[in-house]
C-alpha positions in Angstrom: -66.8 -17.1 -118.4 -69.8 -19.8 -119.0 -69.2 -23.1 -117.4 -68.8 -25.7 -119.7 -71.5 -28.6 -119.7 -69.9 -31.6 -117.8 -70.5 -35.3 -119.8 -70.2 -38.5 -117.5 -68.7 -41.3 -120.0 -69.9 -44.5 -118.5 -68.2 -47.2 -120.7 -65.8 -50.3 -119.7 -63.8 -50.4 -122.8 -61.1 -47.5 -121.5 -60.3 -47.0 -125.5 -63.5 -46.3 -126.6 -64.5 -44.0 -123.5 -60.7 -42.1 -124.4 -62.2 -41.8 -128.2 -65.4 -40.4 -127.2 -64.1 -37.9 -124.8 -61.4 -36.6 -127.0 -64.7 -35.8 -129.6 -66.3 -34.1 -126.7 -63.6 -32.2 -124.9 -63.0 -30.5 -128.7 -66.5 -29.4 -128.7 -65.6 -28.0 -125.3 -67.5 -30.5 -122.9 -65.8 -31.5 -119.7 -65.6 -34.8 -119.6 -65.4 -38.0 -117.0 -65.0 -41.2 -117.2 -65.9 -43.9 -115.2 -65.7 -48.1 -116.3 -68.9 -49.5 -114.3 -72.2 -49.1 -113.3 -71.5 -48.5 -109.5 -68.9 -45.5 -109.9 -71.4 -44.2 -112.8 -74.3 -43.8 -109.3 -71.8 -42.5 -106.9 -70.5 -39.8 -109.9 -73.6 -38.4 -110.7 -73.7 -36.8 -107.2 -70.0 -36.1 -107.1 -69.6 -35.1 -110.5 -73.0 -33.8 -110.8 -73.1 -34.3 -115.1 -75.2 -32.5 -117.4 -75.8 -35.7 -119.4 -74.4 -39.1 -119.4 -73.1 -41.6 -121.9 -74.4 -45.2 -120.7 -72.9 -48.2 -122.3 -75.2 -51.4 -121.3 -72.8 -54.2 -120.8 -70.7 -52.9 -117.9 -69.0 -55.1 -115.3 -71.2 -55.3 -112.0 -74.5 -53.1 -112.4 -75.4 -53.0 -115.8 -76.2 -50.0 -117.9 -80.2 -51.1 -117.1 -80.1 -50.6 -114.1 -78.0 -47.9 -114.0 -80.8 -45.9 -116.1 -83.4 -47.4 -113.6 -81.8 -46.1 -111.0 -81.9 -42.6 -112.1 -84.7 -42.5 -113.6 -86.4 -42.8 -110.0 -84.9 -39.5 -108.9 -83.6 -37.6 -111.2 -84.3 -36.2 -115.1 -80.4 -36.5 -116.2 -80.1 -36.6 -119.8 -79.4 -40.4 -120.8 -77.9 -41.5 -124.2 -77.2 -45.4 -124.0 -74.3 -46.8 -125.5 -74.1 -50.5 -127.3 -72.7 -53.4 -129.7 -76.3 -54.6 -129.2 -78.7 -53.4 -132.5 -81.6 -55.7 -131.7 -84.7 -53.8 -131.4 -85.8 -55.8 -128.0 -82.4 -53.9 -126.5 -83.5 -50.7 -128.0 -87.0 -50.5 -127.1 -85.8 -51.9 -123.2 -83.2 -49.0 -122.7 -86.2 -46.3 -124.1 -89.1 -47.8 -121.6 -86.8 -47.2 -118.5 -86.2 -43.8 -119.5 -83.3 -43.5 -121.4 -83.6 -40.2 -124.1 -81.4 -42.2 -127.0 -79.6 -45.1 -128.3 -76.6 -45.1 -130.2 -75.8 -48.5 -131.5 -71.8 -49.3 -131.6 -69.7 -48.7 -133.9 -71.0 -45.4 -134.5 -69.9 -42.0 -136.6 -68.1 -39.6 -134.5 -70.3 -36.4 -135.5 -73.2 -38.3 -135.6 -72.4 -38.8 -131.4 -71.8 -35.0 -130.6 -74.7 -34.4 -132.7 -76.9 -36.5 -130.5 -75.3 -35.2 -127.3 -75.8 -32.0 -128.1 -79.6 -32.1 -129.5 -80.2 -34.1 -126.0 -78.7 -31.1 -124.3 -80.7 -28.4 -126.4 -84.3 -30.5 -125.4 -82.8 -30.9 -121.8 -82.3 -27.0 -121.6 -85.6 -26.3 -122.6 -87.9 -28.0 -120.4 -89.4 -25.6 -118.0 -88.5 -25.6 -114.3 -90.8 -27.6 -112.0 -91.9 -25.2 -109.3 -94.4 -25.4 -106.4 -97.7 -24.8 -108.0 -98.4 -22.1 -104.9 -95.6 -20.3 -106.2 -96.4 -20.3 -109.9 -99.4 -19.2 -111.0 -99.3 -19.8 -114.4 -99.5 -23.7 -114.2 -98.6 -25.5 -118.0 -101.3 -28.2 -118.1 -104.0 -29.5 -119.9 -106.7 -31.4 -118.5 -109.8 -33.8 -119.8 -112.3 -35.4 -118.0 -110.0 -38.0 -115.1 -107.1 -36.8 -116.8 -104.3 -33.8 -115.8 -101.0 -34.2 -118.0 -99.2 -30.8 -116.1 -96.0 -29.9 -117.7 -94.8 -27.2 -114.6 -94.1 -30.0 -112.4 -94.0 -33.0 -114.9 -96.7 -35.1 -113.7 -99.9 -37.2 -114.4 -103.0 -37.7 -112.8 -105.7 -40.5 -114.0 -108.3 -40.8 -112.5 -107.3 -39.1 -109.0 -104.3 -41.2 -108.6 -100.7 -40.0 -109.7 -99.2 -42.0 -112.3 -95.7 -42.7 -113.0 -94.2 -41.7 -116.0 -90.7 -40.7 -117.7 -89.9 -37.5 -119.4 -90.6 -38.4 -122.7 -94.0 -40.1 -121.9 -95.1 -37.5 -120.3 -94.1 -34.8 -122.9 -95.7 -36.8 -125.7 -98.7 -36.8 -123.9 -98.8 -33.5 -123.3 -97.8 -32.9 -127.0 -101.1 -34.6 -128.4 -103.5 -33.7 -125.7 -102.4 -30.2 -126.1 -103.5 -30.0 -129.9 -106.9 -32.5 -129.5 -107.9 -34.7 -132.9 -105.1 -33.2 -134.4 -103.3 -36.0 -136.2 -99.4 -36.1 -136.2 -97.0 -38.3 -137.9 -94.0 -40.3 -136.1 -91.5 -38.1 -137.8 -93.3 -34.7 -136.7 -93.8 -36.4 -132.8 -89.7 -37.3 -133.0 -88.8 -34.4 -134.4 -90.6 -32.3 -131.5 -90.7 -34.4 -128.7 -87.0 -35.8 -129.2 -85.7 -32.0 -130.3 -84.1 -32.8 -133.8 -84.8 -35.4 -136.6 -84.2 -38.7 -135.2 -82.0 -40.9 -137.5 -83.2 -43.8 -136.1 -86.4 -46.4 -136.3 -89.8 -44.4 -136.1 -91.1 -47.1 -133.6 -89.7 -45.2 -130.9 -93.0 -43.1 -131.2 -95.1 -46.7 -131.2 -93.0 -48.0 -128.3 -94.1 -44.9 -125.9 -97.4 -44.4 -127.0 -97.9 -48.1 -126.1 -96.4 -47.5 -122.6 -98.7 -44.3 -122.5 -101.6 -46.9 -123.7 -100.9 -49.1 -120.8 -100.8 -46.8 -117.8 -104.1 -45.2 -118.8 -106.2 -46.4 -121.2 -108.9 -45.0 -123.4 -111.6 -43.0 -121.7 -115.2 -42.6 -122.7 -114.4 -39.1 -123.8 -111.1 -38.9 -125.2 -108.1 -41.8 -126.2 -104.9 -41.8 -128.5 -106.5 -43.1 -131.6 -103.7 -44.6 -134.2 -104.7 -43.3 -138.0 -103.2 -46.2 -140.0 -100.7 -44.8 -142.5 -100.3 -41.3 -140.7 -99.6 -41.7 -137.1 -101.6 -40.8 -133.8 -104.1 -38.1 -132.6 -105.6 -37.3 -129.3 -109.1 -37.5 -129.9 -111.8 -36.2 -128.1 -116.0 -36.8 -128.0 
């Protein structure tokens, strides 16, 4: 019998947490729920989730924080949760790590369809391993530059920098295929694992956070091409 994938519901509105784990437990998740950002840390180990559902506004710790949190020790699947559509709280909850954002109120099958396209991406990454143990190491490297995909780290310019899945994976994405140009709808559709309903500037968000931690180089740089999208390009 195959274990079924375990959902933490982090939400303080009891009815809405109830809706969304009736929706899951009839697509056969387990399900928990928990009403504030403290319980949501200490149930992570206890409960040990295969993804989470993080509303922000939560009584104590906020959902920020929350994804903050784990974000400095573990790669759990995050999909935030809230009544808040500005773009500022979209584009906060993506830079510390979080995988979506669904904005309340929001369609029932739209919500399992996230939860389980976040899954299917989360089940694919590959295992980090020791490199001694592994020989064949999934990196690419340039000149002050290894993006290596076996144990989901960066290293500029001899120095280990830190950087969330997604980064990390887009960079890889475009460094792997050099002054190849991709649009923000081909980079959602196969960094985020399905087409993403929501604003394209996720794609301009991370590449700007990418940007920011290290630069252009005298022999290679993400170069925007107005109108199109983004390449890695090489001299």
């Amino acid at each position: 019998m195959v274990d079924k994938q375990r959902i933490l519901i982090v939400d303080d509105d009891n009815n809405i947490a109830e809706l969304i784990s009736l929706y899951l437990v009839k697509e056969c998740y387990e399900t928990l729920i928990v009403n504030d950002g403290e319980s949501a840390l200490e149930q992570i180990t206890e409960f040990g989730p295969d993804l989470m559902l993080l509303d922000i506004m939560l009584p104590g710790i906020d959902g920020y924080e929350v994804c903050r949190r784990v974000r400095t020790t573990s790669e759990l699947p995050i999909i935030m949760l809230s009544a808040k559509g500005e773009t500022f709280d979209k584009v906060l909850g993506l830079q510390l790590g979080a995988d979506d954002y669904i904005e309340k109120p929001f369609d029932s099958k739209e919500m399992v369809a996230r939860v389980k396209a976040v899954l299917r991406r989360s089940a694919s990454k590959p295992a980090a391993v020791p490199a001694q143990e592994n020989s064949d190491i999934d990196a690419v490297s340039y000149p002050d530059l290894i993006i290596n995909l076996t144990n989901y780290s960066v290293t500029y310019k001899g120095r280990t920098i830190e950087m969330p899945p997604k980064e990390l994976e887009l960079l890889y994405f475009l460094a792997s295929s050099p002054n190849r140009v991709y649009t923000r709808e081909q980079l959602l559709d196969r960094i985020w694992g399905y087409e993403y309903s929501g604003d394209t500037r996720t794609v301009d968000v991370h590449i700007k956070r990418i940007r920011e931690k290290i630069g252009d180089h005298e022999k290679w740089r993400i170069s925007t091409i107005w109108g199109k999208g983004y390449k890695f390009e090489t001299t």
